[in-house]
N, C-alpha and C positions, 0 to 999 in steps of 0.2 A: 699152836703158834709159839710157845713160850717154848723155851729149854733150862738148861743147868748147867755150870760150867763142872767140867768131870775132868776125867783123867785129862795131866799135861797141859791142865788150865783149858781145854777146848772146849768148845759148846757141843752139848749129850742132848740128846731127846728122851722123855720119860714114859713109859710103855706100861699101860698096866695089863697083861693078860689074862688074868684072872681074880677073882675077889669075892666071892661069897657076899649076897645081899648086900651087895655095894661099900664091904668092911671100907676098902682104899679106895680114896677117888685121887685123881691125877696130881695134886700139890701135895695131899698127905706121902704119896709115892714118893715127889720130888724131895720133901725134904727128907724121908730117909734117904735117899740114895746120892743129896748134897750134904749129908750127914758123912755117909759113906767113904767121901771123897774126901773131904774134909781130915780123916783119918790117915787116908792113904792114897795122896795124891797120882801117885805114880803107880802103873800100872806092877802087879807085884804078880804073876802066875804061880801057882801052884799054893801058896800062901794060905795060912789057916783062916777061914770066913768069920767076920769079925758079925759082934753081935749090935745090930742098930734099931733101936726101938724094935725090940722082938723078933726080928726078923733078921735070920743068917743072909750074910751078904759075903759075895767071892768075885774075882776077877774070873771071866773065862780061860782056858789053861791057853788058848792062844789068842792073845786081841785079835778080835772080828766084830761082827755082827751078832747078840748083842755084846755088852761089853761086860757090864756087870749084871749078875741075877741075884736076889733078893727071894725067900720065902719066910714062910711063916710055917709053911705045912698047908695051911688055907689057901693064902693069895700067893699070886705071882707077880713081881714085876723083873721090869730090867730097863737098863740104859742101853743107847747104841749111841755111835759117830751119828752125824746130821749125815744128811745123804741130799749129794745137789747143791745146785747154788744157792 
């Protein structure tokens, strides 16, 4: 129910898809990826993936669904737009 304000000040939802023996759970995700934003507020495509607590973080090359991805090698996560009212 919580989100993060991401690209262009909007509210992101935090996704974690994968994590090995539970390395990331859902806030340790949010704050990289409010780390993330924080850096580079505004959607920047193609752009070299900035390093955030360990983990390479990039815009996708066209805003969508998600919006940024985050690895480690390990885990995965990613932000997307809220979806609905």
């Amino acid at each position: 129910d919580r989100g993060i304000t991401g690209a262009l000040g909007k509210p992101m939802e935090v996704v974690v898809v994968e994590t090995p023996s539970g390395r990331v759970n859902c806030d340790q995700a949010g704050a990289v990826l409010v780390d993330y934003y924080a850096q580079r507020p505004d959607p920047q495509p193609g752009s070299a993936p900035l390093d955030v607590a360990g983990f390479a973080c990039n815009q996708v090359p066209e805003p969508d669904i998600p919006q940024v991805i985050c690895t480690d090698g390990a885990s995965l996560l990613y932000s997307m737009w809220r979806q609905g009212g």
